[in-house]
C-alpha positions in Angstrom: -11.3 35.2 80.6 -11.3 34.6 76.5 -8.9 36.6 74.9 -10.9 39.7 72.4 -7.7 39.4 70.1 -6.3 35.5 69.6 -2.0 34.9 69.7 -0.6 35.6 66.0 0.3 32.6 64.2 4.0 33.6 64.4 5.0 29.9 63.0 4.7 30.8 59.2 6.1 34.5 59.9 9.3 35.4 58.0 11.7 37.8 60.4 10.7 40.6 58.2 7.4 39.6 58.5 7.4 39.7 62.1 9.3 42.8 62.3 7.1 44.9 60.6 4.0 43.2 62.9 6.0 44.3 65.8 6.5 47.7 64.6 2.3 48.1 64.4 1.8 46.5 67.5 4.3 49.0 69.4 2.6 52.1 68.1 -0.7 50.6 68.8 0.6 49.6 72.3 1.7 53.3 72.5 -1.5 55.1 71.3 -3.3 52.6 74.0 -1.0 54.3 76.4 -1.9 57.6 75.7 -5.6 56.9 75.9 -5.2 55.4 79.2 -3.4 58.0 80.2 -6.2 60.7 79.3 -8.7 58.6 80.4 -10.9 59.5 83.5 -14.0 56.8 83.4 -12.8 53.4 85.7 -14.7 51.3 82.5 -12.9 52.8 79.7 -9.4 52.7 82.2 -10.0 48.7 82.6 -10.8 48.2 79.1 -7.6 49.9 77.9 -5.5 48.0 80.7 -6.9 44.9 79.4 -6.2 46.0 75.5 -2.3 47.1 76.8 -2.1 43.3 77.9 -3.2 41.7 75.2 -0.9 43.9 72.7 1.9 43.3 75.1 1.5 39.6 75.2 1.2 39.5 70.9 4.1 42.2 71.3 6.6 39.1 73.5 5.1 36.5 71.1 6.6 38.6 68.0 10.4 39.6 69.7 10.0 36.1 70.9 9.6 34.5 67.1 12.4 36.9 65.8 15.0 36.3 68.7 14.1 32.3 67.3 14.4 33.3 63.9 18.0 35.4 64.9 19.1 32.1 66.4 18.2 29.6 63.3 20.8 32.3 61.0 
């Protein structure tokens, strides 16, 4: 399956950077959550699974570039 949103390119990202990337994609992780969560249609309840998966996998990549960033200090 292609991916709707693509990895970020975490390689050029300062911590800071990253940090405030994370922050978005948490409270857009969260709002996902609540719509799921209200949802009722099986379509719209599989699209917004699939949308919590792909902000949870940018979400890792993010906390995964700061705990390297964390390490290189």
């Amino acid at each position: 399956m292609k991916k709707l949103v693509p990895d970020p390119p975490v390689t050029d990202l300062t911590y800071q950077a990253a940090k405030s990337q994370a922050t978005q994609v948490m409270d857009t992780l969260s709002n996902i959550i609540i719509q799921y969560l209200d949802a009722e249609a099986p379509a719209l309840r599989s699209s917004l699974l699939e949308n919590m998966s792909i902000q949870t996998n940018q979400l890792q990549a993010l906390l995964a570039h700061m705990k390297a960033q964390e390490a290189k200090a």
